[in-house]
N, C-alpha and C positions, 0 to 999 in steps of 0.2 A: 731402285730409282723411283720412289715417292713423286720425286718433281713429276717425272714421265707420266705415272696415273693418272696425277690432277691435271697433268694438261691437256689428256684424254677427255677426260670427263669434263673441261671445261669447254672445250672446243664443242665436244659433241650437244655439251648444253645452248650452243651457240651466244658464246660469250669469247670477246679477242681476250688475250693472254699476254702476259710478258715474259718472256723467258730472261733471268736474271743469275751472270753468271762469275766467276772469280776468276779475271781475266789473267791480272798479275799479283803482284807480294811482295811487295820486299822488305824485310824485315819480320818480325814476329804477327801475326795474322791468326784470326780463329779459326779460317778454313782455306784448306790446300787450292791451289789452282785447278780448276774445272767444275768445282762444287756449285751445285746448284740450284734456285729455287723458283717456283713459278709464283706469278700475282693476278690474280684477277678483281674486279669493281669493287666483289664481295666473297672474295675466296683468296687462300697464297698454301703453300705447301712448300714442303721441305725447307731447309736451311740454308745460311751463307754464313753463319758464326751467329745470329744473332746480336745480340743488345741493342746499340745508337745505331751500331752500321745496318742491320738488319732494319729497325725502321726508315732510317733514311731511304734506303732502299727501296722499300715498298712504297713510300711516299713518292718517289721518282716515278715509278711504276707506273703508281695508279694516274700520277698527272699526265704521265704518256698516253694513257688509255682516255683519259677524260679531254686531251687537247688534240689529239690524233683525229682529222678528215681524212680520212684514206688511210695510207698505209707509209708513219713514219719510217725515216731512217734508224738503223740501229745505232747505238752511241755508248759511246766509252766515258763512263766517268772514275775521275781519282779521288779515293778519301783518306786523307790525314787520320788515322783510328786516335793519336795522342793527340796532336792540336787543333784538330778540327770537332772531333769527335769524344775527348777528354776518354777513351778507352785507355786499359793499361797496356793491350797487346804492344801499343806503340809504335806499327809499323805503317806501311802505307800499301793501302787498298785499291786496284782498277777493277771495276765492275762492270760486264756488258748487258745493256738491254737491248732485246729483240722483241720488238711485237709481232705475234703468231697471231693470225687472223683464225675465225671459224673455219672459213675456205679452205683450210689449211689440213683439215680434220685426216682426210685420206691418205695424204703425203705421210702423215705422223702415225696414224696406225700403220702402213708398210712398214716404217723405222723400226715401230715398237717389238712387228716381227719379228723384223732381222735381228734386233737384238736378243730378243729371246730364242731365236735360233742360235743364239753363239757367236755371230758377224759382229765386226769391229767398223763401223759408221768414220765418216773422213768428213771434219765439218768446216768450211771457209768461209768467211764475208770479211767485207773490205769498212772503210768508212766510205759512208755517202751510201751504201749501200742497206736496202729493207728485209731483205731475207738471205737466210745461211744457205750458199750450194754446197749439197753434201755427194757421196760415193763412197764405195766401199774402201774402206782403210787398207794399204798396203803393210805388208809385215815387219818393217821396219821403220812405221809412222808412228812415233808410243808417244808424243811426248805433245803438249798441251801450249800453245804460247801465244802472248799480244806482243807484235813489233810495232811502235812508235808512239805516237802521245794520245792527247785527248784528241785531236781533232786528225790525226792522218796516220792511220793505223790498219794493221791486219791481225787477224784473229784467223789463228787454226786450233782444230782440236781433235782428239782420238777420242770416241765414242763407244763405250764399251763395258756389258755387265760382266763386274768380274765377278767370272766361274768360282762357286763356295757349295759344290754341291754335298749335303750329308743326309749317311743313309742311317734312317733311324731306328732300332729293334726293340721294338716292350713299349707299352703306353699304360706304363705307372705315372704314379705322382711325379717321379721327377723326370721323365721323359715330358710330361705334359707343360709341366713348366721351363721344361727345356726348347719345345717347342716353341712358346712365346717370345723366349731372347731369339732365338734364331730366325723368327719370322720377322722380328724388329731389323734384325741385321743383312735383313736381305738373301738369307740364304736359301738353296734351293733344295728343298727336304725331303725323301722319300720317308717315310714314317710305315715301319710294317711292323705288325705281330699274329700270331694264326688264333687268336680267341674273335671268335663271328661277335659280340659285343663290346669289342676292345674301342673302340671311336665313339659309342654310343654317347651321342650328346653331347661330343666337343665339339668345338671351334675347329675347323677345317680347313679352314680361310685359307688359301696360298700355298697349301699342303698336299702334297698325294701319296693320299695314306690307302695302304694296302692289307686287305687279309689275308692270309697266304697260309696254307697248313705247313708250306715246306718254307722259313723264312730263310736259310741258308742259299736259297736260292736264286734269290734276288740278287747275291751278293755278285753275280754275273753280268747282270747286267748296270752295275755299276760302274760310272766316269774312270780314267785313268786319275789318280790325284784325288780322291775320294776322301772325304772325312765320313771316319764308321763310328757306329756309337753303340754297345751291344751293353743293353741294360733291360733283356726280358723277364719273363717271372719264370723262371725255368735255367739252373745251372746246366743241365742236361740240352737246355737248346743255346745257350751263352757259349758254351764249350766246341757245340758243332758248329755255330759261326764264328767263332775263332776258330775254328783248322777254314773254313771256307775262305776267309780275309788274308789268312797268312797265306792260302795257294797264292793269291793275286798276285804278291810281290809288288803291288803299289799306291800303297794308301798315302794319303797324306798327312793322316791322323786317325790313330787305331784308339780305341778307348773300350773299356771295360771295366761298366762299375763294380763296386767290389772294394775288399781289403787287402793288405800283406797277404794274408794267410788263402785269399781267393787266390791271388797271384800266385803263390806258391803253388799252392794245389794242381794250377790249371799249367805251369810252367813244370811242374815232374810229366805230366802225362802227354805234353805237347814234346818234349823232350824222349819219351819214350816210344810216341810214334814216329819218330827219327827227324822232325824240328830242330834246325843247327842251334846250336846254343847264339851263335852271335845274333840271331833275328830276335832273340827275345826283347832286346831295347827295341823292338817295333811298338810293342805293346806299350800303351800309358793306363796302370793302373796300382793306385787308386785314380782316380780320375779328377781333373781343376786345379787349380793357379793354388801354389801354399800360401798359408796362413786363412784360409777362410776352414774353419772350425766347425761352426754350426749346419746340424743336421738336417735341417729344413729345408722340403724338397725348392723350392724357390732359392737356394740359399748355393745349394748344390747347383742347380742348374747357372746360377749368375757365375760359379767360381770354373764352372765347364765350358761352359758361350766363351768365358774371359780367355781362357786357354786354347781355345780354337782360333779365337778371330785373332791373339798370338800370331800363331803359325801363321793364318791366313793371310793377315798384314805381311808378314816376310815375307811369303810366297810372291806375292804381287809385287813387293821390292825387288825382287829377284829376277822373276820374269821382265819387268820393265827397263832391269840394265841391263840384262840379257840380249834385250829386242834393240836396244839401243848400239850394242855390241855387233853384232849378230844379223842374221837375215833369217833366220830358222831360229825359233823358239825350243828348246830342248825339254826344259823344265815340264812335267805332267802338269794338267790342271783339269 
């Protein structure tokens, strides 16, 4: 949640905010309902689709902020993206503005918490109304929606980081640039290898990376619904975390870089220490989406991200009809 940072860092600058959000859709649209982005006097962060709609937007924004005495109403507006807006999406757009005030600052770090604790946030305001009342989301509240028009409307929303946790082993080349995709994509990374200069001098940003002589061992203390990613400088330690990963029984993406002939190797001996043959479709390897070819580790890592956030996107499909079904979520994550 990018939006979420900047409107940390904007508040705390003491500067008001607008929180700008994809209330409804219908038709073809650049961004899904509840996407995001904040604007400030002289800052904005994250997206809404961008192009015409995305400036207009911010232009709305900032006139909020610039004609605002006190503390406006939030407000609902509709954009034509074809006729109003000459977009090709061609559907039609409802966007909510919320002015977040500085004062506001401590409410927002609690939220920011609880979401980073794993809590699902329950967000409501009305028309006519200045601020969102929020509560914790009940387990059957998944779903995001604006009832009625521009001028007499209710807006609810489910509020919630979705869980993308992966555990990362080796800090090669292409772990490193794997890093980077998955930091863009919000996921949440454990990154270990046991050489004491294996970090030395990267980017750490948002990472918690670990040295560990035993990395197998981490593999414990990993999420249910885990994406593992075993690409160390050691076939001899790739090997002990794969029998570690397979104990689990519940990845949600195994990976191991490598060749056919890696995969073979390491499937006679996982086979021989008495590994059912049916688990071996756990394993994804070689590793990334076909057709990308080229060797470079940047290249690798773009065709792995792609393959993961795959999965990941189903998963969250899954889970979300699930919840909608259901009152108890089943699915790991």
């Amino acid at each position: 949640m990018r939006w979420l940072n900047a409107l940390l860092d904007g508040l705390a600058a003491g500067e008001p905010m607008v929180w700008v959000s994809v209330a409804r859709l219908h038709g073809s649209g650049p961004r899904e309902v509840g996407a995001s982005m904040v604007v400030g006097a002289h800052r904005q962060a994250d997206t809404i689709g961008g192009g015409h709609l995305e400036w207009q937007a911010i232009a709305q924004a900032r006139q909020l902020l610039s004609a605002s005495t006190g503390h406006p109403a939030a407000r609902v507006c509709r954009y034509n993206l074809g006729a109003r807006l000459g977009q090709c999406c061609g559907g039609v757009v409802w966007l909510l503005f919320e002015v977040i005030a500085p004062s506001a600052l401590a409410d927002w770090q609690a939220r920011a918490a609880q979401l980073s604790a794993g809590q699902a946030l329950w967000r409501e305001l009305n028309a006519g109304e200045a601020a969102s009342r929020w509560r914790l989301a009940a387990p059957t509240e998944a779903s995001s929606a604006l009832d009625g028009g521009e001028h007499d409307w209710r807006w609810w929303q489910r509020l919630a980081r979705a869980p993308f946790p992966v555990w990362l082993f080796g800090a090669g080349h292409v772990a490193q640039a794997l890093v980077t995709q998955l930091r863009l994509l919000a996921a949440q990374v454990r990154w270990i290898d046991p050489r004491d200069d294996a970090f030395a001098g990267l980017d750490l940003a948002g990472v918690d990376a670990r040295v560990n002589d035993d990395p197998a061992s981490e593999v414990a203390e990993a999420p249910p619904g885990c994406f593992y990613l075993v690409m160390s400088h050691s076939h001899a330690l790739d090997f002990a975390l794969c029998e570690a990963i397979f104990a689990r029984r519940d990845a949600a993406y195994f990976g191991l870089i490598g060749s056919h002939s890696k995969r073979a190797s390491f499937e006679q001996r996982l086979l021989a220490r008495g590994l059912d043959p049916a688990r071996l479709s756990e394993l994804t390897c070689p590793i990334g989406i076909a057709g990308i070819t080229d060797k470079q580790p940047a290249a690798i890592a773009l065709a792995v991200a792609a393959q993961m956030l795959q999965l990941h996107n189903a998963r969250q499909w899954l889970n979300q009809a699930h919840t909608l079904i259901q009152p108890t979520v089943f699915y790991p994550e």
